[in-house]
C-alpha positions as CSV (number, residue, x, y, z in Angstrom):
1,X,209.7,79.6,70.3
2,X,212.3,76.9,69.6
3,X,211.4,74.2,67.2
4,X,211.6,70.4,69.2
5,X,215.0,69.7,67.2
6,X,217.2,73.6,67.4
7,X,220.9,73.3,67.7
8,X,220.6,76.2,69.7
9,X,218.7,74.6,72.3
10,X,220.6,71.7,72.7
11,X,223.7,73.7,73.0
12,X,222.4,75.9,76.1
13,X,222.9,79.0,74.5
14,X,223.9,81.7,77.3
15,X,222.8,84.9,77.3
16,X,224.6,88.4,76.8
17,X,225.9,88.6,80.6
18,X,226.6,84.4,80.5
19,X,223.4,83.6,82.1
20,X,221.5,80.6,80.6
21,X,218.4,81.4,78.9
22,X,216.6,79.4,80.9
23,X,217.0,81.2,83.9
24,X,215.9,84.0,82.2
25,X,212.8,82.6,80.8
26,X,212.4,81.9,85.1
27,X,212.7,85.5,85.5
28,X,210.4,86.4,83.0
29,X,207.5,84.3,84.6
30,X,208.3,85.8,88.1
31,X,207.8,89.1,86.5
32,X,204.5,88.3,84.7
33,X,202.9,86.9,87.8
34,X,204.0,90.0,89.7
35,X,202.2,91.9,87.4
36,X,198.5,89.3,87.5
37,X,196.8,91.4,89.4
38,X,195.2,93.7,86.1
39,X,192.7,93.1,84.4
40,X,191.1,89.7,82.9
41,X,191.9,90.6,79.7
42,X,195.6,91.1,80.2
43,X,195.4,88.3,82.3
44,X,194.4,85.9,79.6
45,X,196.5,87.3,76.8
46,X,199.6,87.0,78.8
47,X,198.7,83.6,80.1
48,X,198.7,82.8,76.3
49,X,201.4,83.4,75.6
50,X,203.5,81.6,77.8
51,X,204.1,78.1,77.6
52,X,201.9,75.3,79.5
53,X,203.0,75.0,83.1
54,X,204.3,78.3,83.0
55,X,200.9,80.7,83.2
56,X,201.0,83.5,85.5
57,X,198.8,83.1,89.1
58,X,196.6,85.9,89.7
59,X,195.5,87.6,93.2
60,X,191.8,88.5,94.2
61,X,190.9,92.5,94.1
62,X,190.1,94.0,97.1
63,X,186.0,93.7,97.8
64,X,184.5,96.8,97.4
65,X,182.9,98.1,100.8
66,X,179.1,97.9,100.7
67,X,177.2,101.1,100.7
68,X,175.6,101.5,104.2
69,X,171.1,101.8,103.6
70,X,169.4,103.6,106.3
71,X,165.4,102.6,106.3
72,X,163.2,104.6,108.3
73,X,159.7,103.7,108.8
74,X,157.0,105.9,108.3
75,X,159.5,107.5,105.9
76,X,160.4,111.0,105.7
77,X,157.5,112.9,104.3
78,X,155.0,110.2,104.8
79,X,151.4,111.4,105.4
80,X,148.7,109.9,106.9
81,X,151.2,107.1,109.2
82,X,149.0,104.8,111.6
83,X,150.6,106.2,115.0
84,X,150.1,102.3,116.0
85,X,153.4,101.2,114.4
86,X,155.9,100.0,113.4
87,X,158.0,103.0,113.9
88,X,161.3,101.8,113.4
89,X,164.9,103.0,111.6
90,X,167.0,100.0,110.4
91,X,170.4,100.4,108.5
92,X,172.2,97.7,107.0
93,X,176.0,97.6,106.4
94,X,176.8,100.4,109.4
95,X,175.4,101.0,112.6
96,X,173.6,103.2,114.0
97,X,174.7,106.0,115.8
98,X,171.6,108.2,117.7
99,X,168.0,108.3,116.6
100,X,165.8,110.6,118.2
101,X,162.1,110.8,116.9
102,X,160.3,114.1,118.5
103,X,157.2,115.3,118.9
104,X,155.2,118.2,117.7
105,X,155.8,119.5,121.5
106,X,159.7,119.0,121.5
107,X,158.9,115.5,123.3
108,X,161.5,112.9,122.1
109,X,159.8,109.7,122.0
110,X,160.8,106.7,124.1
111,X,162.6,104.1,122.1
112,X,164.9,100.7,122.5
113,X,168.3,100.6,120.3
114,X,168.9,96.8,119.3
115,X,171.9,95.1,120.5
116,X,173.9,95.1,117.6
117,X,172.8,98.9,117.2
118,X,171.0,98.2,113.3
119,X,167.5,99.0,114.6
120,X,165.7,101.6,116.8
121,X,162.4,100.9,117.5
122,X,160.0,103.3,119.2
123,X,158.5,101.8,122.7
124,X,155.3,104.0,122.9
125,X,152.5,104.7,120.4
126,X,152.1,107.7,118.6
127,X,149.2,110.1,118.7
128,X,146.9,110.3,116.0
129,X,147.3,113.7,113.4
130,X,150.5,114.8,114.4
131,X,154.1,115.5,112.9
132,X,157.2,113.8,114.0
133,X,160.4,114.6,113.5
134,X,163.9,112.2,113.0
135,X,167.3,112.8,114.0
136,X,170.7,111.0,114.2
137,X,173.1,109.6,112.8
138,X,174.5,106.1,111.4
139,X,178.3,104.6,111.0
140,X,178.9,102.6,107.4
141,X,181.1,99.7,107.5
142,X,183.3,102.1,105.2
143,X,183.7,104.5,108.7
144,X,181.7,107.3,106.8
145,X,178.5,109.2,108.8
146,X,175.2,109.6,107.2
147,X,172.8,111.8,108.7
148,X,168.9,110.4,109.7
149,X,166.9,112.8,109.0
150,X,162.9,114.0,108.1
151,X,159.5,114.2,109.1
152,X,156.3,112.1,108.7
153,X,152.3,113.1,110.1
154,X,150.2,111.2,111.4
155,X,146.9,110.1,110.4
156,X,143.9,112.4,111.7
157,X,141.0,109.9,111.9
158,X,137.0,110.9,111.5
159,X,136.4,109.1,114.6
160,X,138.0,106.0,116.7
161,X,136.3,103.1,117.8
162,X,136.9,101.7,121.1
163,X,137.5,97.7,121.5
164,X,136.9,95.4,124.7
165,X,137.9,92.0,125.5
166,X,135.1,89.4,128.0
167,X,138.2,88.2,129.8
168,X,140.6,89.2,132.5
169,X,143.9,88.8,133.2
170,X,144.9,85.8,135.4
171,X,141.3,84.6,135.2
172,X,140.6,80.8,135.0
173,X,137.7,79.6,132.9
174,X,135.4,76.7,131.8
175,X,136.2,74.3,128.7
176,X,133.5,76.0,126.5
177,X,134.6,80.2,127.1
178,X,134.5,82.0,123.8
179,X,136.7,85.2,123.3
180,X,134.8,88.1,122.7
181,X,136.2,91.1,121.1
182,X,133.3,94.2,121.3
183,X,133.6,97.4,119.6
184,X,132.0,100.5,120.4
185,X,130.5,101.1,117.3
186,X,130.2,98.6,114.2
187,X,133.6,98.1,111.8
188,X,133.4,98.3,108.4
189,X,136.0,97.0,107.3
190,X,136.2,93.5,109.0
191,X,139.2,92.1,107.1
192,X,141.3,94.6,108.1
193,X,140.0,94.1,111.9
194,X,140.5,90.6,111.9
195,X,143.9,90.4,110.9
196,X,145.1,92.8,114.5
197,X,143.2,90.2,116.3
198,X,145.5,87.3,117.7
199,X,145.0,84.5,119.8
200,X,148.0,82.3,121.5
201,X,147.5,78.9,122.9
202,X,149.8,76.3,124.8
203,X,149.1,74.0,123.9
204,X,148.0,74.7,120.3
205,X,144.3,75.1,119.6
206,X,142.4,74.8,116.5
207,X,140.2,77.9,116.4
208,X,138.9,80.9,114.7
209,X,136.8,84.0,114.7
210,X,133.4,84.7,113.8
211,X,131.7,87.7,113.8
212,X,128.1,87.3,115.3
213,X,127.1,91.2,114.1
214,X,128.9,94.1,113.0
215,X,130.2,95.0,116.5
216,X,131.5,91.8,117.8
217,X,133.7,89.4,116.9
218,X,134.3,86.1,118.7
219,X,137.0,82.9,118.8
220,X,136.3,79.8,120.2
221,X,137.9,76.4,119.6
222,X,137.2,73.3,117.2
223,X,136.3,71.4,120.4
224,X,136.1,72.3,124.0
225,X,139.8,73.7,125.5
226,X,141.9,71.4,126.9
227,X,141.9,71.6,130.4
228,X,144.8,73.8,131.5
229,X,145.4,75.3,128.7
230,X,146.8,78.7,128.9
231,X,145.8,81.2,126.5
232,X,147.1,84.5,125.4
233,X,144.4,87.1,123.2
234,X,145.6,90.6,121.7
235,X,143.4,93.3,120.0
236,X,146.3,95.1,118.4
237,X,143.7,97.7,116.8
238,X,145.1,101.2,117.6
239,X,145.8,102.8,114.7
240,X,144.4,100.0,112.5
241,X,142.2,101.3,109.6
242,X,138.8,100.0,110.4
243,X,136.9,101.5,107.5
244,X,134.7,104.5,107.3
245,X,137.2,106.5,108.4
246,X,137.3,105.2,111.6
247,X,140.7,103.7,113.3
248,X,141.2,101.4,116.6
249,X,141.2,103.7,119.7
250,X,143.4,101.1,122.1
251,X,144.7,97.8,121.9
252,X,143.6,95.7,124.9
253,X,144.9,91.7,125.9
254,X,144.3,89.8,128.2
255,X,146.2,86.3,129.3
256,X,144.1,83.4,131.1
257,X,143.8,79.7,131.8
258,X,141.4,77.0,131.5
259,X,140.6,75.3,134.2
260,X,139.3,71.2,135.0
261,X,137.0,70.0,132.4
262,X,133.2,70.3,133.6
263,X,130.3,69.4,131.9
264,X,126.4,69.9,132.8
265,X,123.6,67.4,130.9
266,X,120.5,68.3,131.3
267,X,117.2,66.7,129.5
268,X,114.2,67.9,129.8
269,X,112.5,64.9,129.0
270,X,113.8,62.8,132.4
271,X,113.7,66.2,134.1
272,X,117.4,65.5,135.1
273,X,120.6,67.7,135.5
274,X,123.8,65.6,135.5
275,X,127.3,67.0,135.9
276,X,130.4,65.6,134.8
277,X,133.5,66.3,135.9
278,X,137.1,65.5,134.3
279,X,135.0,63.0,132.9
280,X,133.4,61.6,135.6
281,X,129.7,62.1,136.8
282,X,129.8,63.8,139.8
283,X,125.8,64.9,140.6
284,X,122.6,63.8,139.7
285,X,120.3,66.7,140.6
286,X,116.3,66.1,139.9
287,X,115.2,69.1,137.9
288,X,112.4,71.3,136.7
289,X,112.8,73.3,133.6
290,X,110.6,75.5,130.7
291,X,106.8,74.5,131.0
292,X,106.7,73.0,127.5
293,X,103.1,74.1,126.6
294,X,103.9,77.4,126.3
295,X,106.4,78.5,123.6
296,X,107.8,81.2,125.7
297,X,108.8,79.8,128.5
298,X,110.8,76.4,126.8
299,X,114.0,75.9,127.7
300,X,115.9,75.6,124.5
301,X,118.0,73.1,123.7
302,X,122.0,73.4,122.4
303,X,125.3,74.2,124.0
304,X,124.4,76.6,126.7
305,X,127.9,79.1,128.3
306,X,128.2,80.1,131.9
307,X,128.4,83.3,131.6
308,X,128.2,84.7,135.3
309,X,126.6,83.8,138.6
310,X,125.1,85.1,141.7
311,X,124.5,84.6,145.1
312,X,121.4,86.2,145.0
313,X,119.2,87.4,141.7
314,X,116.1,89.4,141.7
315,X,114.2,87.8,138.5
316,X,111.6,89.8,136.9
317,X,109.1,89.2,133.7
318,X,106.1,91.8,132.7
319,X,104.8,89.3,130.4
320,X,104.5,86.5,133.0
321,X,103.4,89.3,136.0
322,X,106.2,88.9,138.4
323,X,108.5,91.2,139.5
324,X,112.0,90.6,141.9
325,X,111.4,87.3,142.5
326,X,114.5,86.9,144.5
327,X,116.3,83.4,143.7
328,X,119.6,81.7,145.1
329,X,122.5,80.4,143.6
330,X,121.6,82.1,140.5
331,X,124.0,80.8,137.6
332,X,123.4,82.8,133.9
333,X,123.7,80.2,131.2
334,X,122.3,82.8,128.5
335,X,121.4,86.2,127.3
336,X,117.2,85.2,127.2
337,X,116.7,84.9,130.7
338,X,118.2,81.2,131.1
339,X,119.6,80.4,134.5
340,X,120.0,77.5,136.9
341,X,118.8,78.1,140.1
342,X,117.3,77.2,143.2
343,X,113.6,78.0,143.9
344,X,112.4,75.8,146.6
345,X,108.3,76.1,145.4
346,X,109.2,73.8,142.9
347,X,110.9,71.2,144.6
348,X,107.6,68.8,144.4
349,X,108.0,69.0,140.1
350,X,111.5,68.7,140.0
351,X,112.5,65.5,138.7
352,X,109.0,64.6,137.5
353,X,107.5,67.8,135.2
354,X,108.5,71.3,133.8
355,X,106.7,74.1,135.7
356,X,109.6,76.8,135.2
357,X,110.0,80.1,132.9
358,X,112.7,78.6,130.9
359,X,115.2,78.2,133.6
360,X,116.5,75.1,135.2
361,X,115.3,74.6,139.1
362,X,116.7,72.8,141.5
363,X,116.4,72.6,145.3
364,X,118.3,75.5,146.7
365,X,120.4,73.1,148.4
366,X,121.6,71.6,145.2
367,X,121.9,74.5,143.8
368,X,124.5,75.5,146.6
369,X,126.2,72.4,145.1
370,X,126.1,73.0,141.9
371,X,126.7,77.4,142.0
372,X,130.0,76.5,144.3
373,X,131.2,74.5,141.7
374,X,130.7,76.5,138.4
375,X,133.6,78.4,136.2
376,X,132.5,81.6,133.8
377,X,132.9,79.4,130.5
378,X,131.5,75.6,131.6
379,X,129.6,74.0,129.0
380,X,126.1,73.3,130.0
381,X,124.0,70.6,127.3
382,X,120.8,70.8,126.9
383,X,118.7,68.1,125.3
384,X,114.9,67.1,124.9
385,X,113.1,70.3,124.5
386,X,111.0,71.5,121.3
387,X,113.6,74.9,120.6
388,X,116.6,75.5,119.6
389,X,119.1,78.1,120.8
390,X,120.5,80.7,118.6
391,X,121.2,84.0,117.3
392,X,118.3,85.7,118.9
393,X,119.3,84.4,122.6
394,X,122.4,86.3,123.0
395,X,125.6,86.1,123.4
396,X,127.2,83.0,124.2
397,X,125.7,80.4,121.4
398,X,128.7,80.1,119.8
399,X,128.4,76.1,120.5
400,X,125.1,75.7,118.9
401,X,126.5,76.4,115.5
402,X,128.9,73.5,113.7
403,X,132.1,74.2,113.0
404,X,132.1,74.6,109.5
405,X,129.4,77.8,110.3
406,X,131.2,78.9,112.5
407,X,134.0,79.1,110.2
408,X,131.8,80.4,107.6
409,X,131.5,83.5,109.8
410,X,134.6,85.0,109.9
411,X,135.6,87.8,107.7
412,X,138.2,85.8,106.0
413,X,136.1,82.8,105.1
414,X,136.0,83.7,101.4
């Protein structure tokens, strides 16, 4: 351009129809930015070359529409699918249209479209070694139709392993109630297992599982549940790979509550059976338990469980020569043949000796007392005698082990 001190420009010069030249250097920008929107490179060469204040504005492109992805899940093609889930189509960027997912009988399979229509999600479980089909259709954001399409089989399992839960729905229970999940026949692959188990507390429990042989696994607590606590368990295992070729047969749940907080002491040494409840003593029964001189029949000390109770029991031991000896108020405290009951031919050793089998005696009138006030699940403490329990009495000694064994036990522990 001009140098600072040109005649010319201090004269403003006109142009060849009379128009000053500054006007048309005006036009000249107006035409430039018109033309901003190419590309960068233009852009910056033209913007050099014009002088500073005057540089061209530029305008945005247009975004590009995204491409619309349609996810299916198992995929099309996919062998050997766990019929247990998820079975799901997704697309993101576009909607979805119709999904149908059939079966090898011309059965469409039920199913629940989201809200926003991005995800299908089948509502009933598969069968095991059997081919589905997919159908439909899905809408991009760019207004373009993509079919849904393709097939996926199931997986045929050697054999499927049935699973069981100890509690019932709308049940109430003791502070002390372990969850038991059994299994028909052992799992090999415990991991795998483990991880479809779930447990749900309000309010939030420290816990975990434990599995007490290759069939069973259990959860319990840190410390005794909270009273009131309301629990939720889930044995999502159908269609879970349990090793060995063997897959969950059902899931099975189960939601319950814990009930007041009730406690039984009993030491064998004062021959007294206290209860405790919400934390206050409540009975002081006079007892008789295991005759101590004889190794089998010691009651053995440790965290006993309620684990059912009768009105009536019929009580029989070969090795000790009776046979239905009928008790009352007959509450089960362990797998080994521990109860407390009433037996009224002891009532003159109760509170003074052990004369019993292993169980706990008490009059049958404080029995009454005691049976009418029992939950499946109550703790019931045991202290004084010369055995422990453990492994080898059943079930329910899930307390007599300390936590960090317990925890030890699961099949996630290492």
């Amino acid at each position: 351009m001009w140098g600072k001190g040109s005649g010319m420009a201090r004269r403003g010069l006109k142009g060849r129809w009379g128009l000053p030249v500054a006007l048309l250097g005006t036009g000249l920008v107006t035409v430039l930015a018109l033309s901003g929107c190419t590309s960068g490179a233009s852009e910056a060469s033209t913007n050099d070359s014009l002088p500073a204040g005057q540089q061209a504005t530029t305008t945005s492109a247009t975004p590009a529409v995204p491409t619309m992805k349609i996810v299916a899940t198992p995929a099309a093609d996919a062998k050997d699918a766990s019929p247990g889930g998820p079975i799901t189509v997704a697309v993101t960027d576009g909607t979805l249209s119709a999904v149908t997912l059939t079966n090898p009988d011309g059965k469409q399979v039920k199913g629940d479209l989201s809200a926003d229509k991005t995800t299908w999600t089948a509502a009933e479980q598969l069968g095991y070694g059997k081919t589905y089909t997919w159908a439909g259709s899905a809408v991009g954001a760019d207004g373009k139709t993509s079919p849904i399409a393709g097939a996926f089989t199931t997986v045929k399992p050697k054999r499927t392993v049935r699973a069981s839960l100890n509690t019932g729905d709308g049940a109430t229970y003791g502070i002390a109630m372990p969850i038991v999940v059994s299994f028909d026949s052992p799992v090999k692959d415990k991991v795998a297992t483990q991880k479809a188990l779930k447990v749900a507390t309000t309010p939030e429990a420290e816990g975990a599982w434990a599995w007490l042989d290759d069939s069973t696994a259990h959860w319990r607590p840190k410390e005794y549940w909270k009273p009131g606590t309301t629990v939720r368990v889930t044995a999502g295992v159908y269609g879970v790979d349990l090793g060995g070729g063997a897959f969950g047969r059902n899931d099975v749940t189960s939601s319950f509550t814990i009930g007041r907080s009730q406690v039984v002491k009993a030491d064998t040494q004062t021959h007294r059976m206290v209860v405790v409840t919400d934390g206050q003593q409540t009975q002081d029964f006079p007892a008789s338990m295991g005759l101590e001189s004889d190794p089998g029949r010691v009651t053995k000390s440790g965290t006993h469980v309620v684990m059912n109770k009768s009105a009536t029991y019929a009580m029989t031991n070969p090795k000790y020569g009776y046979e239905n000896v009928v008790v009352p108020w007959a509450v089960r405290i362990s797998n080994n043949g521990e109860f407390v009951h009433g037996y009224g031919p002891s009532i003159p050793a109760q509170g003074k000796r052990n004369v019993s089998h292993g169980c706990i005696n008490l009059s049958p009138a404080n029995a009454k007392i005691y049976y009418d006030s029992v939950l499946v699940g109550d703790p019931v403490e045991i202290t004084g005698s010369t055995q422990q329990l453990g492994k080898a009495d059943g079930d329910y000694y899930d307390w007599a082990l300390s936590w960090d064994a317990w925890k030890a036990m699961s099949a996630t522990a290492n």
